[in-house]
C-alpha positions as CSV (number, residue, x, y, z in Angstrom):
1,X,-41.1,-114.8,-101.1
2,X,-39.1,-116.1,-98.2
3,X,-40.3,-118.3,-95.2
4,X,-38.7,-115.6,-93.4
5,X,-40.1,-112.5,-94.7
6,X,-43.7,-114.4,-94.9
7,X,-42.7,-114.8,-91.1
8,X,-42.2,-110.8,-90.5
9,X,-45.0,-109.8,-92.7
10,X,-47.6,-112.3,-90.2
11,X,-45.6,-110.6,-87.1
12,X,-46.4,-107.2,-88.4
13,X,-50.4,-107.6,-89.4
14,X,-50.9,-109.4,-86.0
15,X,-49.2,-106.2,-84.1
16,X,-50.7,-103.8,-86.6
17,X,-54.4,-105.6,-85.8
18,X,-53.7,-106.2,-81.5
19,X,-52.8,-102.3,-81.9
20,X,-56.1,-100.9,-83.7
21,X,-58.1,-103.5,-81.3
22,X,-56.3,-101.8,-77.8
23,X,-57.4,-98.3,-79.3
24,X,-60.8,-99.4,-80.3
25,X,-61.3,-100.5,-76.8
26,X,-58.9,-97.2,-74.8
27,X,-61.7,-95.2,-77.1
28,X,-65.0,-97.0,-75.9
29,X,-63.8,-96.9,-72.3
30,X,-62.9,-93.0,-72.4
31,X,-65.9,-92.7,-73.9
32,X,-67.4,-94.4,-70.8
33,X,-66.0,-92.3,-68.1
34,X,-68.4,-90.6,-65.9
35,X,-66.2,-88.7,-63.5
36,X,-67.9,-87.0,-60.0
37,X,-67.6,-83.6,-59.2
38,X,-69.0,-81.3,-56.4
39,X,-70.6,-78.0,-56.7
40,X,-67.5,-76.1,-55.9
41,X,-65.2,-77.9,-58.8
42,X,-67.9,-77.3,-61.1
43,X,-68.2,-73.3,-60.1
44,X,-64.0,-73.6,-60.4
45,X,-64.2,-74.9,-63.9
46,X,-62.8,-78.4,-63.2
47,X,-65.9,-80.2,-64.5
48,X,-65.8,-80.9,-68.5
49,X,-67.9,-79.1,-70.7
50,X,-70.1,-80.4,-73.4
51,X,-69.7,-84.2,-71.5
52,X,-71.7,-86.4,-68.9
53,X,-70.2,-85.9,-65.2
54,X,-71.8,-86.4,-62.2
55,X,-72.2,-83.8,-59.9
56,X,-73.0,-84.8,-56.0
57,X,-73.7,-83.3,-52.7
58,X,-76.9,-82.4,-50.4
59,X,-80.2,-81.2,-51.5
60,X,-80.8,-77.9,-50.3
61,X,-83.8,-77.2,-48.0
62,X,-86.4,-75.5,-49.2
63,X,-84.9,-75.8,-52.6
64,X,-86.9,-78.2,-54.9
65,X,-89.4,-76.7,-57.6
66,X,-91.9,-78.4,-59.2
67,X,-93.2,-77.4,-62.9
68,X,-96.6,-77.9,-64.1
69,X,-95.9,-80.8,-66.3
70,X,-95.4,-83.0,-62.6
71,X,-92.2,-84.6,-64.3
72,X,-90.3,-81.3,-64.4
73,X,-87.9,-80.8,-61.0
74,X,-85.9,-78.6,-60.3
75,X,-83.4,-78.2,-57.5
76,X,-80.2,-76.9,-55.5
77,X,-76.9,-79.5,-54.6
78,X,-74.7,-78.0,-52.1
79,X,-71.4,-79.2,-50.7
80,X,-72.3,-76.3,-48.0
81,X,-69.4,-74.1,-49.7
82,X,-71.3,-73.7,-53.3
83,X,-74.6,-74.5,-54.3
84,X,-75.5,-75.8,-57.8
85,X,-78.8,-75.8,-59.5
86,X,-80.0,-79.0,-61.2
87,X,-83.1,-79.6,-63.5
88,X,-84.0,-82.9,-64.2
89,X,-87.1,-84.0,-65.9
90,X,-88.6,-87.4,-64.8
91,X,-89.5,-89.9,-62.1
92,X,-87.7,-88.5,-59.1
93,X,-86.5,-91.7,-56.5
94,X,-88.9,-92.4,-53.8
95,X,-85.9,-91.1,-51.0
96,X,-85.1,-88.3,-52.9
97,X,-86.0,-85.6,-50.3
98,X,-84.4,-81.9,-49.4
99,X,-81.3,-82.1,-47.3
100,X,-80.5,-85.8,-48.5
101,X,-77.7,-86.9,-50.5
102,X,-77.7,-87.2,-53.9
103,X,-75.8,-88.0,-57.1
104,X,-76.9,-86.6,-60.2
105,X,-75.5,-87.4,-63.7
106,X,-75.9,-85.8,-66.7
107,X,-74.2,-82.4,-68.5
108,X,-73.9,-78.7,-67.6
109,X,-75.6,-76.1,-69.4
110,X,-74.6,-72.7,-70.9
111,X,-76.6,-71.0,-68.1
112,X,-74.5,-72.6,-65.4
113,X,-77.6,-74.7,-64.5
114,X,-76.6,-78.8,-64.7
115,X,-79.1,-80.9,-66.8
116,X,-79.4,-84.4,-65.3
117,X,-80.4,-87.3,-67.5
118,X,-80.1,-89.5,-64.1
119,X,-80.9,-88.8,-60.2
120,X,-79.8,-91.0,-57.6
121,X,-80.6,-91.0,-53.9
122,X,-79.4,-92.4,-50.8
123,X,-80.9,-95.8,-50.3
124,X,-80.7,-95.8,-46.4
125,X,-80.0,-93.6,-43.3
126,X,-76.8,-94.5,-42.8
127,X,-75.7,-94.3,-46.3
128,X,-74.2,-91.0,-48.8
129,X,-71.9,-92.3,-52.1
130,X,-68.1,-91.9,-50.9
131,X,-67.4,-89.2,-53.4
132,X,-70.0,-87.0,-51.8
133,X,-69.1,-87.5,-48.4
134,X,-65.5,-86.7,-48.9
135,X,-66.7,-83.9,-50.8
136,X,-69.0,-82.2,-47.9
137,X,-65.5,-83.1,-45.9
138,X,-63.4,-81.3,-47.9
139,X,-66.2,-78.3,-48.3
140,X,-66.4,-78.4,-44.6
141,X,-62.5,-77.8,-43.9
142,X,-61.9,-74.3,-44.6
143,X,-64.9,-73.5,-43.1
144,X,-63.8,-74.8,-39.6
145,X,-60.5,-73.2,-40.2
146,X,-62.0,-69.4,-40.7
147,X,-63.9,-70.4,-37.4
148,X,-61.2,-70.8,-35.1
């Protein structure tokens, strides 16, 4: 065998192994995504079904059920156009309270109620995730317009 065709052969495995590792790692990061949705995309069908999304927005008042287990919540997000309702079974964060923000992260159900594996709460006055807030901004828009 040639210098030169050694040369091509090397050339090719190198390209053929860079190529496999640049899926390996497009696949774990896709795999990774969590996108954010609000209640309104998730009633329109935008959210994925049978994967983890986050789903964010205002706790409604009055809203929040506890089962008998103690660990067992359940509750309403609203983006004040549609409301979803969330179960989530675990330690709850110590802000989480009704008409707070909140994030939530986990999959959607065949019964149109989301099953979060992860809740998160606002960690100060001042503060709601950027997705939400847009989203309650958005929500809030043709509202204001029918108004007028």
């Amino acid at each position: 065998m040639k210098n030169r065709h050694k040369r091509g052969l090397l050339i090719a495995g190198g390209l053929a192994a860079l190529g496999i590792a640049a899926a390996l790692v497009l696949n774990a990061i896709q795999s990774n995504l969590v996108f954010f949705y609000t209640p309104t995309q998730v009633k329109a069908g935008d959210a994925p079904e049978g994967r983890t999304f986050r789903i964010g927005g205002m706790v409604k008042a009055e809203s929040m059920r506890r089962q008998s287990d103690g660990l067992t919540v359940h509750f309403i997000v609203t983006d004040t156009a549609k409301d979803m309702t969330v179960t989530y079974t675990g330690i709850l964060p110590d802000l989480f309270r009704e008409g707070k923000g909140v994030v939530a992260q986990g999959k959607l159900g065949g019964d149109g109620v989301f099953r979060a594996d992860e809740v998160l709460a606002k960690h100060d006055e001042n503060y709601m995730p950027p997705e939400a807030q847009h989203a309650l901004d958005q929500a809030k828009k043709p509202n204001d317009a029918n108004k007028r």
